[in-house]
DRENNU-764148 format. One record per residue (C-alpha): chain; x, y, z. Coordinates in steps of 0.02 Angstrom, whole numbers, plus 50000, padded with zeros to 5 digits. Layout:
N
A, X, Y, Z
...
END
This chain:
196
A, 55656, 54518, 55443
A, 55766, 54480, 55289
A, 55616, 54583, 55184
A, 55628, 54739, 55285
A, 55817, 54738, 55289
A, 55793, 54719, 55085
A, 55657, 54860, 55077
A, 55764, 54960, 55204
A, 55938, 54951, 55096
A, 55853, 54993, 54932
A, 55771, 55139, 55009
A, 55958, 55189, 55052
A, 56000, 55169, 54894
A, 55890, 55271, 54823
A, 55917, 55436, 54935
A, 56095, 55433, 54887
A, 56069, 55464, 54721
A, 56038, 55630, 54632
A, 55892, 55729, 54566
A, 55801, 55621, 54450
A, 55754, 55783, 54355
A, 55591, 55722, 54313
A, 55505, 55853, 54358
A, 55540, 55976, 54242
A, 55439, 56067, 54088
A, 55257, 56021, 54137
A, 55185, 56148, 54066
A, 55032, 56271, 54156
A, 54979, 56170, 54308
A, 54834, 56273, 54346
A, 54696, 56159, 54291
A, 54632, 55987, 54317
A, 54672, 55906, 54154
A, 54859, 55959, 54179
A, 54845, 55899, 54343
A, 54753, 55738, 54311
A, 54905, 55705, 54175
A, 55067, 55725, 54288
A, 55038, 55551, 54378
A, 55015, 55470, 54212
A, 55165, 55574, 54120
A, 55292, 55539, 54235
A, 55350, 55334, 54234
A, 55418, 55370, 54439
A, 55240, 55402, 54459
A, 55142, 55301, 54391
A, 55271, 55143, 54456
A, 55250, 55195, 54617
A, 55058, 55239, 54634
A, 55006, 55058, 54538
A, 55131, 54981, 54665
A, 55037, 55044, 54800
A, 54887, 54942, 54708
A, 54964, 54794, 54701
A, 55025, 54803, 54862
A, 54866, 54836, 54960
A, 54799, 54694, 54838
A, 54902, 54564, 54888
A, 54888, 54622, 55103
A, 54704, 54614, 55068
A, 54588, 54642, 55227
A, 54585, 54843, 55285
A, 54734, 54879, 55177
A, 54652, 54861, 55048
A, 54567, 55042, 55056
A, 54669, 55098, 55207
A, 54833, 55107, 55115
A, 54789, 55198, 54943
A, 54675, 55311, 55051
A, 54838, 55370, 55147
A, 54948, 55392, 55016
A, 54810, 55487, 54946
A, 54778, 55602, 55092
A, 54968, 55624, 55124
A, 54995, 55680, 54935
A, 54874, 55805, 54951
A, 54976, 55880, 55089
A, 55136, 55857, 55032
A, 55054, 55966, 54882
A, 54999, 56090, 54997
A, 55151, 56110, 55058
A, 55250, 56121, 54910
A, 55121, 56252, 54846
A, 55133, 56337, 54994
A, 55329, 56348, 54955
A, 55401, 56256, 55100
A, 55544, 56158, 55045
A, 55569, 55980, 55082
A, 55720, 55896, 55071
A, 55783, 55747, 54968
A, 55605, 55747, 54863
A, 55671, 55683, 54702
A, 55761, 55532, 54798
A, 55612, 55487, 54916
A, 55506, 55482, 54752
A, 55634, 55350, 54669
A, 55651, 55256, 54843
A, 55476, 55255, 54858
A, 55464, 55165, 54666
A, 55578, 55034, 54740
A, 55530, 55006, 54910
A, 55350, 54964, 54862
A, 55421, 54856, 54701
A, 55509, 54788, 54818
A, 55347, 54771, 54969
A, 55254, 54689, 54818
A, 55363, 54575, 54755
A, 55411, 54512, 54930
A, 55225, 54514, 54976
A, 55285, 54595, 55119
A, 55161, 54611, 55267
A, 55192, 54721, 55397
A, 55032, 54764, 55493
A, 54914, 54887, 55441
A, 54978, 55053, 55521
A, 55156, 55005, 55475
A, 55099, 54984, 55286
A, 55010, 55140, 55292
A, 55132, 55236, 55356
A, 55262, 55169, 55239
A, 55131, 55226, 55092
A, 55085, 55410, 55172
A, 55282, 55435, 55175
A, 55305, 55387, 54976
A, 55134, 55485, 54956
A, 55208, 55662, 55031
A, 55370, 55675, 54920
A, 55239, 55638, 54776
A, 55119, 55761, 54833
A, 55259, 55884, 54859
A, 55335, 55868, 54668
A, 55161, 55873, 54616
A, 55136, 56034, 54703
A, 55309, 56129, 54662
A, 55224, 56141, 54497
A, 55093, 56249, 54540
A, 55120, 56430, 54492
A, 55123, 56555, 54631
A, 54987, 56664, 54557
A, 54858, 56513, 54532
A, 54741, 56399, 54625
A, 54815, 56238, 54659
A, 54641, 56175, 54699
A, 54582, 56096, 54536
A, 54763, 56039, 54496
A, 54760, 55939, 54668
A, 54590, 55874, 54631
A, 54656, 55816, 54461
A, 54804, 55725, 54532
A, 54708, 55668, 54653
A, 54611, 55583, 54553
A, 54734, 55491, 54459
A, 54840, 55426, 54594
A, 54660, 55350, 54648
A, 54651, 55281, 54480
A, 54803, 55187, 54473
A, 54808, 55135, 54651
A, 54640, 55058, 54566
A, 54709, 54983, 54431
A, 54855, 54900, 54556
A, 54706, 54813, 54639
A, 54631, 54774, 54494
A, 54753, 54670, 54420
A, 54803, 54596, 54592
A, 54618, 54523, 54594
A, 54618, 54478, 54423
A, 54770, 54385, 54466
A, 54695, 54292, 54605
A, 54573, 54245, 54486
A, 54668, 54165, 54375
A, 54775, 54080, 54503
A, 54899, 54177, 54464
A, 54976, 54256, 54607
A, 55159, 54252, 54544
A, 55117, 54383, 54415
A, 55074, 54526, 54548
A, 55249, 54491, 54622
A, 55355, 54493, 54446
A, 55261, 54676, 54421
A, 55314, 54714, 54584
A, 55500, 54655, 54551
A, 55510, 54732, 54381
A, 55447, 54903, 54472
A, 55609, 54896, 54598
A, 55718, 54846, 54442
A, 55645, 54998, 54348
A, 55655, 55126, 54519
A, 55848, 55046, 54532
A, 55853, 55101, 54326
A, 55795, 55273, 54376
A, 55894, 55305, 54512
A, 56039, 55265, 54427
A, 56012, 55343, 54277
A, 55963, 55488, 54407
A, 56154, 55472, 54490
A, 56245, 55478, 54331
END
């Protein structure tokens, strides 16, 4: 209970800052390589979409594929909606909380039950998708820029488990949680260099 009331307050945190800004100046957005790059250019990101990695790594079992899949799926509609220009609010600070919160879910090795973690992931996974798909100019196909992001995210969530296993390996399950504590120390470092 302490871990959720932890998770819970950070995530607080987080919305009450401001605009973290850090989605400005991409560039054209209308092709896959440019979409494929804006998970991996942006550190909010890439924290958060590794954390999701490490996270499912360390639950194990049906999260293991259950949770990147959702946060997958629920990016691609928070990208359709953001393409489609319907405005969400407090994007910018659901992106940092979700950097955090998941830090925070990995460094706690917190382990909620399957549909709670998923849920928590498809949450973090819409304000993503929705940044993502601001970007997209009106007058182009967001298709192959969605694939390309798509991709990534899938990719890092990937390299999350990746390491988590490679961990477990080497007995060394400690290490998954210090990545996970320096991602909610970095998310806190955003979202207050966000605030100021």
């Amino acid at each position: 209970m302490r871990s959720l009331r932890l998770i819970a307050s950070a995530a607080v945190l987080a919305l009450t800052t401001a605009a973290a800004e850090a989605h400005t100046g991409h560039g054209a957005t209308n092709a896959f390589t440019a979409g494929f790059g804006h998970p991996l250019g942006g550190l909010d990101h890439l924290l958060a979409m590794v954390a999701v990695g490490l996270w499912a790594g360390l639950a194990g079992g049906r999260a293991l594929w259950l949770w990147p899949a959702s946060f997958v799926g629920a990016m691609l509609v928070g990208g359709a909606l953001g393409m489609a220009g319907m405005p969400m609010p407090f994007v910018e600070q659901g992106i940092l909380a979700s950097v955090i919160v998941l830090g925070l879910a990995a460094a706690l090795a917190f382990s909620p039950s399957v549909a709670v973690g998923a849920a928590i992931v498809a949450l973090a996974g819409l304000f993503h998708g929705h940044a993502h798909g601001t970007e997209v100019p009106a007058d182009a196909s967001g298709l192959a820029y969605a694939a390309g992001f798509a991709l990534a995210t899938a990719l890092l969530h990937a390299a999350g488990i990746a390491a988590t296993a490679a961990a477990a390996r080497l007995s060394l399950p400690v290490a998954v949680r210090a990545a996970g504590g320096v991602t909610a120390i970095a998310g806190v470092v955003l979202a207050a260099r966000a605030f100021m």
